[in-house]
C-alpha positions in Angstrom: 0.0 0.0 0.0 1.2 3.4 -0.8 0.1 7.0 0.3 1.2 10.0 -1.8 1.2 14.1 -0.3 1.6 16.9 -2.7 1.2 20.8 -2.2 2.0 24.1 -4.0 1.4 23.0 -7.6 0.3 26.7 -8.0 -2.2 25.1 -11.0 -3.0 27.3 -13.3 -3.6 27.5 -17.2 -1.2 30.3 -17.9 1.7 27.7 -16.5 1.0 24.5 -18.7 4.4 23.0 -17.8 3.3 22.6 -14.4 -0.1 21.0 -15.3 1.2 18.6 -17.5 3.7 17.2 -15.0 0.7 17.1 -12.7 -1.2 14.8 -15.5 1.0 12.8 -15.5 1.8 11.9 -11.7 -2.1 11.5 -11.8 -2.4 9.0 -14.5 0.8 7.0 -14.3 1.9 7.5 -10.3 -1.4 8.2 -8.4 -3.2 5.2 -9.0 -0.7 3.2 -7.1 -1.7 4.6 -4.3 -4.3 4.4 -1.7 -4.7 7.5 -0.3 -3.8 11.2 -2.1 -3.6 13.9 0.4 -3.4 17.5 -1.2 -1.5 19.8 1.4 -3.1 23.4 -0.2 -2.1 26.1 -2.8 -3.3 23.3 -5.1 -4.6 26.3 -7.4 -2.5 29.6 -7.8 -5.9 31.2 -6.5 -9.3 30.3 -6.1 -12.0 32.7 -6.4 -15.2 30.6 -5.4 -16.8 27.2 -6.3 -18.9 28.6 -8.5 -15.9 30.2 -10.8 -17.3 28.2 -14.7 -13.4 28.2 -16.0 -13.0 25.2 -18.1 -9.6 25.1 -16.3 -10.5 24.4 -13.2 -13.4 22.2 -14.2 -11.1 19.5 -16.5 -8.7 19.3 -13.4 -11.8 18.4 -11.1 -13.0 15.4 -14.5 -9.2 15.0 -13.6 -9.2 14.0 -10.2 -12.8 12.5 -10.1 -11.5 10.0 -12.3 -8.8 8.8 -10.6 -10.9 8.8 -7.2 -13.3 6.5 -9.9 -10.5 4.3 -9.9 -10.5 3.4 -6.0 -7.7 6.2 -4.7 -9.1 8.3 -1.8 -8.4 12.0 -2.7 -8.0 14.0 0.5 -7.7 17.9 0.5 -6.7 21.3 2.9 -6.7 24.3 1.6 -3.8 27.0 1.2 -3.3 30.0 1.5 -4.4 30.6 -2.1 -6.8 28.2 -2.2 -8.9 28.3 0.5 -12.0 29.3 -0.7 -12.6 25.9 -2.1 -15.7 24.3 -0.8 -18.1 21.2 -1.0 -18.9 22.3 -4.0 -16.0 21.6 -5.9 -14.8 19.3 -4.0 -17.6 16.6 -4.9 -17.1 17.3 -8.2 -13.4 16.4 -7.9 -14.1 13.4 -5.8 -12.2 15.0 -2.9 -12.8 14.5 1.1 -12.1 18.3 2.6 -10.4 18.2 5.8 -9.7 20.9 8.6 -7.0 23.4 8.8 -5.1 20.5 10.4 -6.1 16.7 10.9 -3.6 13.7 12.6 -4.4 10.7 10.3 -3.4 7.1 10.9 0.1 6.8 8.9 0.7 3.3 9.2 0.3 3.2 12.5 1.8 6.5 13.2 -0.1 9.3 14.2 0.8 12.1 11.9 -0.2 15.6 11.9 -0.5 17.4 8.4 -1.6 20.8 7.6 -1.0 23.2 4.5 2.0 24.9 7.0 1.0 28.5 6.7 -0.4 28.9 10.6 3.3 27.8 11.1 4.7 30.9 10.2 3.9 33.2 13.1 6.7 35.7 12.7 4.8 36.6 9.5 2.8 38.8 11.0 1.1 40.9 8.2 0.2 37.7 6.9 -1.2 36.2 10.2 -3.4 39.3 10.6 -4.8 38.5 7.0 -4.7 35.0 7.5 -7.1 35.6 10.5 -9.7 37.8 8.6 -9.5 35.6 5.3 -11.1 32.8 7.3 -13.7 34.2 9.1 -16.9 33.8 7.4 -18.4 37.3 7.2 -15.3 38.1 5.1 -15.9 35.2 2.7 -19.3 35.8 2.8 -18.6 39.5 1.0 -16.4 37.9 -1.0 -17.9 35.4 -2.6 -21.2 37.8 -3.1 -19.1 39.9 -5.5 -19.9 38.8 -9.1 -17.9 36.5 -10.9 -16.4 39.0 -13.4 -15.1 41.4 -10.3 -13.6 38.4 -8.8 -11.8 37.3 -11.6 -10.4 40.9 -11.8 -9.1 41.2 -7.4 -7.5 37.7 -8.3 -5.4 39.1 -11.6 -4.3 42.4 -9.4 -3.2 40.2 -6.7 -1.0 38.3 -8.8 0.5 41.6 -11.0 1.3 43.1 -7.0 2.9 39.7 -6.2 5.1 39.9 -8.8 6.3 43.1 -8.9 7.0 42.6 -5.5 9.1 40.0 -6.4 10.7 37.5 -3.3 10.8 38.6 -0.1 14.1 40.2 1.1 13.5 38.6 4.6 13.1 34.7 4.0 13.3 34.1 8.2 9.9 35.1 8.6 8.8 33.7 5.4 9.4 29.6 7.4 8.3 28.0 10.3 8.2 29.0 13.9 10.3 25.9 15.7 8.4 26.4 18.7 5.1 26.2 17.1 6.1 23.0 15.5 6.6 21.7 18.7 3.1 23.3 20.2 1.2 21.7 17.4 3.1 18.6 17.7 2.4 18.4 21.5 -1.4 19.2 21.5 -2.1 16.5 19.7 0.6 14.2 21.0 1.8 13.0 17.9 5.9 12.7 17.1 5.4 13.0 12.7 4.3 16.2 10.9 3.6 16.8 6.9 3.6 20.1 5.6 3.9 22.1 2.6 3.8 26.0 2.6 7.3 27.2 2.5 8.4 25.8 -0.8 11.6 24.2 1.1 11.9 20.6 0.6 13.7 18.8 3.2 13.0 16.0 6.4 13.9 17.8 9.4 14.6 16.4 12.6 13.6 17.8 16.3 12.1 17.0 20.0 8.6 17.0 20.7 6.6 15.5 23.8 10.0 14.7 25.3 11.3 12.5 22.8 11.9 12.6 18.9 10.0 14.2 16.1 10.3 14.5 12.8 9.0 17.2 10.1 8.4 16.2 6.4 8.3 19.9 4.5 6.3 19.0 0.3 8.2 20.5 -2.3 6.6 22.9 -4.5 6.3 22.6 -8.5 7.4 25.8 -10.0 10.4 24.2 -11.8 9.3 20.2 -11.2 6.7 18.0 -9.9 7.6 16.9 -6.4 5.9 14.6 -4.1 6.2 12.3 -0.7 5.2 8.6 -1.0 5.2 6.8 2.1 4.6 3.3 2.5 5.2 0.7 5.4 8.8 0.4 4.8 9.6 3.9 4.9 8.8 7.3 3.2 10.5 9.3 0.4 10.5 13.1 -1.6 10.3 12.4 -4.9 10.9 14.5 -8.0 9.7 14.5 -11.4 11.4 16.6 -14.3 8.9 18.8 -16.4 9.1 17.6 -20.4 10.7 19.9 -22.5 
């Protein structure tokens, strides 16, 4: 049995590169597995279920035919993402989980979350974070018609790009000591995680013994993924075709 976890594909139909990698892992690697769990920012944004793009709709034929197939499709939403709902998700034959959710890993309790509450020292971004969720503010948002919609999303992008990277990448990662905190409440010594774009198994203490922290790769410049199996787990990478 096998369990895949992928995050930040960013999907979207001006970046076909990245879409057709995803294709691919999702007829040729996917079906081997159980369980697909989608870690957030699935979608460079998301502007409401009811958004008609035929984008968005094939890659929901997409993943509704692979759940078809007998794979479980599990999904938390990003930071770019989160205004996914019900909605799309049963057209996708997805399963919509909390903000965070400790799964049965084999026998190992393991937390996993899209990452982003993670950064605390990100404090503009908390403060939006925190008003982005609440549901009077998607409430307005998702009132606005279609077309204006469509338009906040393509502004947000343009700003975000002639911003460019941020200069200070410390506050851009994870909090240690909120690893830990979320680790403890839920006594559980594994964590999954996407969010920061940076790769890498990382090693720490938690409840008084040892912890580890699995960060997903993003897929700007390759498809990346985590399978995990009984025997073990393992990043994986997957070169875009020319």
């Amino acid at each position: 049995m096998l369990t895949y976890f992928i995050a930040d594909l960013h999907l979207t139909q001006e970046r076909s590169d990245i879409t057709d990698c995803f294709l691919s892992f999702l007829h040729h690697e996917a079906p081997k597995a159980e369980k697909l769990y989608i870690l957030g920012d699935f979608f460079e944004y998301w502007i409401g279920d009811d958004d008609d793009n035929p984008f968005v709709l094939n890659i929901a034929n997409e993943l509704k035919a692979l759940a078809d197939t007998g794979t479980k499709i599990f999904f938390i939403v990003g930071n770019r993402d989160f205004l996914i709902g019900k909605k799309y998700a049963k057209k996708a034959g997805m399963t919509l989980l909390p903000d965070t959710q400790v799964i049965d890993l084999y026998g190992t309790p393991t937390l996993i979350m899209h990452g982003d509450s993670l950064c605390t020292r990100d404090l503009q971004y908390q403060k939006f974070r925190k008003k982005s969720r609440s549901w009077w503010w998607q409430f307005i948002i998702k009132s606005l018609p279609l077309k204006t919609r469509r338009k906040m999303a393509s502004n947000y992008r343009e700003k975000a790009e002639a911003r460019g990277p941020s200069q200070d990448q410390e506050i851009m990662d994870v909090t240690p000591s909120e690893v830990v905190k979320e680790l403890e409440q839920v006594n559980s010594q594994l964590m999954i995680h996407g969010h920061t774009h940076r790769p890498a198994v990382h090693q720490l203490q938690a409840n008084g013994k040892a912890a580890t922290r699995i960060v997903l790769g993003d897929w700007y410049e390759q498809g990346a993924w985590l399978k995990v199996s009984e025997d073990g787990f393992e990043l994986l990478n997957q070169a875009f075709q020319p």
